[in-house]
N, C-alpha and C positions, 0 to 999 in steps of 0.2 A: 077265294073260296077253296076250302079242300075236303077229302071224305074221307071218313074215319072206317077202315076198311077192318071188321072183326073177325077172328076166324069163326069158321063153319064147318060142318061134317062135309067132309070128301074123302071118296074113297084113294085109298094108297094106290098106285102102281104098279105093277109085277112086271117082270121079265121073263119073256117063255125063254129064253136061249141066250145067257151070257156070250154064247162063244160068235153068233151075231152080231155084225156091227153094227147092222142096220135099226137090229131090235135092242141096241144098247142105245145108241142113239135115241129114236124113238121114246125108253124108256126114261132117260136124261132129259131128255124136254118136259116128259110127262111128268117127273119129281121136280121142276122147277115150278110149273102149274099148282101141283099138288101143296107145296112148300106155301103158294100165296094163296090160297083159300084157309090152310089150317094155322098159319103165324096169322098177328094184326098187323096192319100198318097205317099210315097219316099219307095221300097222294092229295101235291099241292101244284098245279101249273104255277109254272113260273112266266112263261110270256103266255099273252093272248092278240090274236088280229096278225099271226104268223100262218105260214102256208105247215110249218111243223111247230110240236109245241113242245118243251123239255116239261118233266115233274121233276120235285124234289120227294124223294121216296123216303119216308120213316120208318126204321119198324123197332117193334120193343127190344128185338137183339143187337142192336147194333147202327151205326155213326148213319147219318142218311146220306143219299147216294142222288146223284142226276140219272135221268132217265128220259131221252131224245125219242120221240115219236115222228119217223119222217113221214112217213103215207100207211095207207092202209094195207098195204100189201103184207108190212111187218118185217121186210127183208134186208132195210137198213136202221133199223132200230136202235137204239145203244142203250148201255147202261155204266157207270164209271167204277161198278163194284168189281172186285178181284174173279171174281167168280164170272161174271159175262169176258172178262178182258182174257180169261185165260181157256175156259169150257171149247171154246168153236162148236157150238151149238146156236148158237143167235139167239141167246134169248137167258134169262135168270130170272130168282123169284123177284126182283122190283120191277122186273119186266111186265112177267105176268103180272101184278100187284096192280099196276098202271091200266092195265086192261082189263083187268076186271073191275075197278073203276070208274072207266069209260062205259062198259056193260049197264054198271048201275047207276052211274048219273050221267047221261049225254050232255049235260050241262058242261062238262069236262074238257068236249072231246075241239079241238081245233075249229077255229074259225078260218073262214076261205082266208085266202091271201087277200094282204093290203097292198099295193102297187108294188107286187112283187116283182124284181130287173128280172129280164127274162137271161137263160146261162148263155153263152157265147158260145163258141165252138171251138175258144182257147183255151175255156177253162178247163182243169187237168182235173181227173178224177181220184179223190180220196181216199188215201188207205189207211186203214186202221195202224196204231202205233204196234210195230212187231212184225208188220206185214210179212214182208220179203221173209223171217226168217220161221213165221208161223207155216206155212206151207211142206217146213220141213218138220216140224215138230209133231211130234205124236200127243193125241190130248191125252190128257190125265189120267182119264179112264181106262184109256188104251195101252197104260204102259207093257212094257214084256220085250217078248223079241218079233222080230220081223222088219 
């Protein structure tokens, strides 16, 4: 089952204060959102009866992308497109795409887990590819000096 997500009227985002990072930030998330209300897109789970669920994300611009929903918190979420892998903002427009899907058809959203192994206390904790050298890197946004 998948839903055919059309765009809609949403109002744009503004920035009171470029020279904020906080409010750049903030704004950057808010044009990701903004981005998947006004494009369309095809969001299709690809597993069901998992404790998380991936979509496959289409939109009329461009190649479709995976899109990893781990909990509801939103805080490890993924997405395989250029734009989540590089931003360091946690989030892109097949991101939101994928949630606002889940908004309008609950039918979507994750079933509990099926005899899910519970983790061990060996297993090492995952870092996104780039890790180690993303901490040092300035995002995109933010280029200049300092």
């Amino acid at each position: 089952m998948s839903i055919r997500l059309q765009p809609v009227r949403h109002s744009e985002p503004r920035c009171a204060d470029f020279a904020d990072e906080a409010l750049v930030v903030e704004y950057e998330r808010a044009m990701r959102t903004h981005r998947a209300y006004v494009e369309s897109f095809v969001v299709e789970p690809l597993a069901r009866g998992r404790r998380d669920v991936a979509y496959r994300v289409a939109s009329a611009a461009g190649a479709p992308y995976i899109v990893d929903i781990v909990d509801d918190s939103g805080a490890h979420d993924g997405c395989t497109c250029a734009d989540f892998l590089a931003n360091q903002l946690g989030t892109c427009k097949h991101l939101e795409a994928v949630r606002r899907a889940l908004l309008q058809a609950p039918s979507l959203r994750r079933l509990p887990a099926v005899n899910a192994p519970p983790l061990s206390s060996s297993t090492r904790k995952a870092q996104p590819l780039g890790c180690a050298s993303s901490a040092r890197r300035r995002p995109p946004w933010r280029l200049g000096s300092g």
